[in-house]
C-alpha positions as CSV (number, residue, x, y, z in Angstrom):
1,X,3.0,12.1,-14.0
2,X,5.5,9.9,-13.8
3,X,8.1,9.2,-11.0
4,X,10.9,9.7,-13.5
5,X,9.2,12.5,-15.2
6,X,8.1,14.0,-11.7
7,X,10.0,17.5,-11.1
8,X,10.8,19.1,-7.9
9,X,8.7,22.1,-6.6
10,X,10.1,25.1,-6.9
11,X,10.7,26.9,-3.9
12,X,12.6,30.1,-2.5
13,X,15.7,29.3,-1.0
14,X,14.5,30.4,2.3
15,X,10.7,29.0,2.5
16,X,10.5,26.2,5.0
17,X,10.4,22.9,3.3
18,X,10.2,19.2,3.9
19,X,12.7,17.3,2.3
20,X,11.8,14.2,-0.3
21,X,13.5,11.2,1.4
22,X,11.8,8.3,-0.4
23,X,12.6,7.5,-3.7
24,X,12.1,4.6,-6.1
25,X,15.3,2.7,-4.9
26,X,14.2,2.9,-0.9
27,X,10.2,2.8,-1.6
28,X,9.9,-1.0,0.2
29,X,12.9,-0.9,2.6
30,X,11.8,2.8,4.1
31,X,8.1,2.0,3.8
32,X,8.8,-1.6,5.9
33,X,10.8,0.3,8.5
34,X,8.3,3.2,8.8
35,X,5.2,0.5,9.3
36,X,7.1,-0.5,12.4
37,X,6.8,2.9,14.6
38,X,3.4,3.2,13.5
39,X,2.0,-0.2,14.2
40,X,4.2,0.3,17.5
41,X,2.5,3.7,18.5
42,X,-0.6,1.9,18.1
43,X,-0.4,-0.7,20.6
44,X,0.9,1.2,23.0
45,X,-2.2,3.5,23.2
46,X,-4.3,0.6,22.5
47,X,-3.0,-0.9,25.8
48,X,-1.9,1.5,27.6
49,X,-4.0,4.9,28.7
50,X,-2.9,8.1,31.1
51,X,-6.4,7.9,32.3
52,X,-9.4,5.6,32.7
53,X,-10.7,5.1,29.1
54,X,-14.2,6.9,28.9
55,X,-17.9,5.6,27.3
56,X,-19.5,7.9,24.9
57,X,-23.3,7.7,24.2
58,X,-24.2,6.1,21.5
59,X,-26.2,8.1,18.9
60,X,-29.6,6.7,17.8
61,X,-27.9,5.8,14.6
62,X,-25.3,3.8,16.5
63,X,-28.3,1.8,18.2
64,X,-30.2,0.9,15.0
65,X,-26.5,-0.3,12.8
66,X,-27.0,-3.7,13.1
67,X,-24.3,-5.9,14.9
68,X,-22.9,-8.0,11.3
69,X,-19.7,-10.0,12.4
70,X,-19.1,-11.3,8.8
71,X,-18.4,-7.5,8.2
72,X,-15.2,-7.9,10.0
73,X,-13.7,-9.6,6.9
74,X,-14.2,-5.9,5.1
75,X,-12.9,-4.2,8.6
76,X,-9.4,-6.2,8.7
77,X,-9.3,-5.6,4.8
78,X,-7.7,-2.5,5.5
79,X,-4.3,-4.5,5.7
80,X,-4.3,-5.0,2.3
81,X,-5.3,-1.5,1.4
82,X,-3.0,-0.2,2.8
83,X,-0.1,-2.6,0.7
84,X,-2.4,-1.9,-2.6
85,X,-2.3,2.0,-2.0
86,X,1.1,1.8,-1.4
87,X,2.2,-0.2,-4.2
88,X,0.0,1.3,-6.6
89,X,1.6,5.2,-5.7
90,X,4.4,5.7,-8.5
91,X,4.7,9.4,-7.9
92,X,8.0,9.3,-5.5
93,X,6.7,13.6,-4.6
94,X,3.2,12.2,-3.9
95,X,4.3,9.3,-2.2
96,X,6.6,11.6,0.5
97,X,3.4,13.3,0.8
98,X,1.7,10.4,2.0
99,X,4.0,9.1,4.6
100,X,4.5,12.7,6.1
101,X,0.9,13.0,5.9
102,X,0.4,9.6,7.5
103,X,3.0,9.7,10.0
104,X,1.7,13.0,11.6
105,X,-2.0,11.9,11.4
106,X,-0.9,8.7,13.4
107,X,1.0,10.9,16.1
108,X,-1.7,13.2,16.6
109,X,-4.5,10.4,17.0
110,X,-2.3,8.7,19.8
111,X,-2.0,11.9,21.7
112,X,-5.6,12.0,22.0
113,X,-6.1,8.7,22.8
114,X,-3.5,9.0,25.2
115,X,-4.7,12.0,26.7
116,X,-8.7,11.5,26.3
117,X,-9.1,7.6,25.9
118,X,-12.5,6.3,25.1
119,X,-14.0,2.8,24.5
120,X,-16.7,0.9,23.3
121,X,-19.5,-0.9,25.2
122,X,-18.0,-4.4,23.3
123,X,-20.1,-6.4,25.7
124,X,-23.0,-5.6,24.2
125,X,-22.3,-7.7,21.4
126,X,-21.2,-11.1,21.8
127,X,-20.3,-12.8,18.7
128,X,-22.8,-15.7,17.8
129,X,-22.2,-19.1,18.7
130,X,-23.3,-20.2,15.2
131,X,-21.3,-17.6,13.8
132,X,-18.7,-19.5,11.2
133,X,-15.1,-20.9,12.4
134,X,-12.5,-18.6,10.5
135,X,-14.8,-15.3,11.0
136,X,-15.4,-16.5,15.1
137,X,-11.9,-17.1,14.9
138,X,-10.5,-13.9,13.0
139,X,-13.0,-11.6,15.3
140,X,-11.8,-13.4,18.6
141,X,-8.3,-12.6,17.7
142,X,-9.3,-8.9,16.3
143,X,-11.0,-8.4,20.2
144,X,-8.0,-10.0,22.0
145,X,-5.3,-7.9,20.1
146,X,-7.1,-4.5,19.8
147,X,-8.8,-3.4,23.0
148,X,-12.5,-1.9,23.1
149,X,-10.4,1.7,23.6
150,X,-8.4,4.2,21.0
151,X,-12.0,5.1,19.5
152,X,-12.6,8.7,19.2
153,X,-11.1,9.8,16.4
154,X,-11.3,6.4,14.3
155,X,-7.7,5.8,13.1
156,X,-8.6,3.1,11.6
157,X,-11.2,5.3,9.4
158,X,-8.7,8.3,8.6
159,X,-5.8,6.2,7.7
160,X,-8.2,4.3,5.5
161,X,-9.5,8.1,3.8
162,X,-6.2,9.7,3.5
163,X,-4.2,7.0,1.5
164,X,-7.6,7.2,-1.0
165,X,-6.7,10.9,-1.2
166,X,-3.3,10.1,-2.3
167,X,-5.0,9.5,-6.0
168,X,-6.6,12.9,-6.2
169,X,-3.4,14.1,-6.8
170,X,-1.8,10.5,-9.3
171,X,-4.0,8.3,-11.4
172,X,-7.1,10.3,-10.4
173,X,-9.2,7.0,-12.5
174,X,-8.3,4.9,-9.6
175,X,-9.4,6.9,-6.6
176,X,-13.1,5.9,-6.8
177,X,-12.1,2.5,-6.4
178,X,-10.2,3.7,-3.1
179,X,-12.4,6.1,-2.2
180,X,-15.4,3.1,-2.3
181,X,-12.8,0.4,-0.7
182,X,-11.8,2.7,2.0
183,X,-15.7,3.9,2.9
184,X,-16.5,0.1,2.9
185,X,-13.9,-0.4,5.8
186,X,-15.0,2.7,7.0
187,X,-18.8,1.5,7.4
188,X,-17.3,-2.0,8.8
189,X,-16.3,-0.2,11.7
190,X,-19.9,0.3,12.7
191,X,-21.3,-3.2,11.7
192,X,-18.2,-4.4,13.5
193,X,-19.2,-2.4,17.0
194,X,-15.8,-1.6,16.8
195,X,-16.7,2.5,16.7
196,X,-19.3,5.3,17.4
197,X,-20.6,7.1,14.5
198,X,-18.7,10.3,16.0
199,X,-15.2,8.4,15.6
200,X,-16.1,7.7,11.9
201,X,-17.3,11.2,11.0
202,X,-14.2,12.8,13.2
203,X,-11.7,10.1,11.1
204,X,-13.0,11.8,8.5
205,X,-12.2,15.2,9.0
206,X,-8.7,14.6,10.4
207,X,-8.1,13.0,6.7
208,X,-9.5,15.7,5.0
209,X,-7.3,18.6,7.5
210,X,-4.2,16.2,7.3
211,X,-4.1,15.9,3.2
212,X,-5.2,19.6,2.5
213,X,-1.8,20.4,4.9
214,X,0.5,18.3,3.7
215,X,-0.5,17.7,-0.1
216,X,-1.6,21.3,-0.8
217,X,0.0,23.5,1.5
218,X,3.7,22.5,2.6
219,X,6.3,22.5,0.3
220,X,8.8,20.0,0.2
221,X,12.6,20.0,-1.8
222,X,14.8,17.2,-3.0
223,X,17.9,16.3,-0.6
224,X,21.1,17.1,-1.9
């Protein structure tokens, strides 16, 4: 369904609602301004942790993943994904979805990561000193500006999962492509020693909980 064909959901004047804020006239501006609390939220837990960030073992199918740093072209692919997704989305209802959606999975991961940081035994794997120039260089700057911390749930692998969902629900032919794009990067983050097999399977689930809520179960109305 189209964004000008797209009608409100009806609701009963007292039901509790979200409203739809983003429309086709404020889809880049609001979704550039939005990108900056997130990124921000980040960084800070990335950097900065209430307590001592923790090691978790690593499961026998963490041990046998092979250390591939040319994956880490897929892994930083999720840049792009995430402009694609959004640029592709031309349902404005299904599009406020998302954001909520996203913005609320984002603040939820921090807490925990603030709260109950763990990291990643990085040391482990050194990157190869024959390993090519741009991928030594774009993993070097991948280690320096994301810390071995911020692991458990992946973020990286939910964010990734729940904008695929986004298609379920408009232009259901393209969500394979996401849905395959966005388990890629997910994978990556293994190959990259960037995250346990528990972050990627808990990244998961907090998509899954995250879209069901906000794309099946709230309602939202248009602002007046």
């Amino acid at each position: 369904m189209s964004p000008e064909t797209s009608a409100p959901i009806k609701i009963h004047p007292n039901s509790c609602s979200l409203p739809i804020f983003m429309t086709k006239e404020n889809k880049y501006p609001m979704g550039f301004i939005l990108s900056i609390p997130a990124v921000g939220l980040y960084l800070i837990s990335n950097h900065f942790h209430f307590f001592t960030p923790q090691l978790l073992p690593l499961s026998w199918i963490d041990s046998i993943v092979p250390f591939i740093p040319n994956s880490v072209w897929i892994y930083t692919s999720e840049y792009l994904f995430f402009i694609v997704v959004y640029v592709t989305c031309k349902d404005m209802i299904n599009l406020n979805k998302y954001l909520y959606s996203y913005l609320i999975l984002q603040v939820i991961s921090v807490l925990i990561f603030l709260v109950w940081p763990t990291t990643y035994p990085r040391d482990l794997f050194p990157l190869p000193e024959d390993l090519n120039n741009p991928t030594y260089y774009l993993f070097s700057l991948l280690r320096k500006t994301d810390t071995p911390a911020n692991c458990c749930p992946s973020l990286h692998v939910s964010s990734v999962y729940l904008s695929s969902f986004i298609f379920l629900d408009d232009q259901i032919k393209k969500f394979p492509f996401f849905f395959i794009w966005g388990t890629a990067i997910a994978l990556s983050t293994l190959t990259t020693k960037q995250h346990y097999l528990i972050d990627v399977i808990m990244g998961f689930f907090m998509a899954v909980a995250t879209y069901w809520i906000f794309h099946k179960y709230i309602r939202y109305r248009t602002m007046k």
